[in-house]
N, C-alpha and C positions, 0 to 999 in steps of 0.2 A: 504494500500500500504506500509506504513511503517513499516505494521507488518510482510509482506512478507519478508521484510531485517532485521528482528531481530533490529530494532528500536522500542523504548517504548519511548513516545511522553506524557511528564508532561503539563497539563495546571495549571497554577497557578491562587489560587483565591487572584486578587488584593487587594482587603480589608485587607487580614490577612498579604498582604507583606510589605502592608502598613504601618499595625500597629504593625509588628515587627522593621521598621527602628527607630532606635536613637533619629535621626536627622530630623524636618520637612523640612528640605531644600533638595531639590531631586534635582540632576542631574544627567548625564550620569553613570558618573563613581561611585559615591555613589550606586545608584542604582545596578549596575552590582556587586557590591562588596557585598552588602548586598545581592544579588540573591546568589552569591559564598558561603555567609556563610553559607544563610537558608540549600543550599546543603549539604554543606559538614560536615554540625552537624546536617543534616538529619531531618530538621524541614521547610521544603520545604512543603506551606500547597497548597496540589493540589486539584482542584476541577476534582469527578468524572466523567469518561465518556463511554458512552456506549459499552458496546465489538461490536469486528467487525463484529458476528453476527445480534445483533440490527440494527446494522448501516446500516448493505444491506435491511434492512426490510424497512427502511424508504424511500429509495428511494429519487431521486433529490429532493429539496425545491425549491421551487420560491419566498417562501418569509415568513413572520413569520405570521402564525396563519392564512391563506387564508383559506382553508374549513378544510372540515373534515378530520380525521389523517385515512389514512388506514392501517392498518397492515397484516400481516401473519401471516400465519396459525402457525408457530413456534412461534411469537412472544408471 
């Protein structure tokens, strides 16, 4: 849906944002500030994610790991 409006949607992997802050004292605003830097010196470590092809292959989840994975014939 996001990619229909020309949105690109980063998830970030916690660990690595972790261990680029300074500072172990985390709050609000440190937090946001260190997201701003990771961005804007382009060290933003995102974890990847499926294209939106994949993603229709999988169909709703109900829950993590219930049976077996089915896929498409494209996947």
């Amino acid at each position: 849906m996001l990619e229909d409006l020309g949105i690109e949607l980063w998830v970030g992997d916690p660990a690595r944002i972790r261990k680029a802050a300074p500072r172990k004292q985390k709050t609000d605003r440190n937090h946001a500030r260190l997201l701003l830097e990771l961005l804007e010196e382009n060290r933003f470590p995102r974890i990847s994610t499926p294209a939106s092809e994949r993603r229709a292959c999988r169909g709703p989840r109900s829950g993590f790991r219930t049976g077996p994975r089915a896929t498409c014939a494209s996947c």
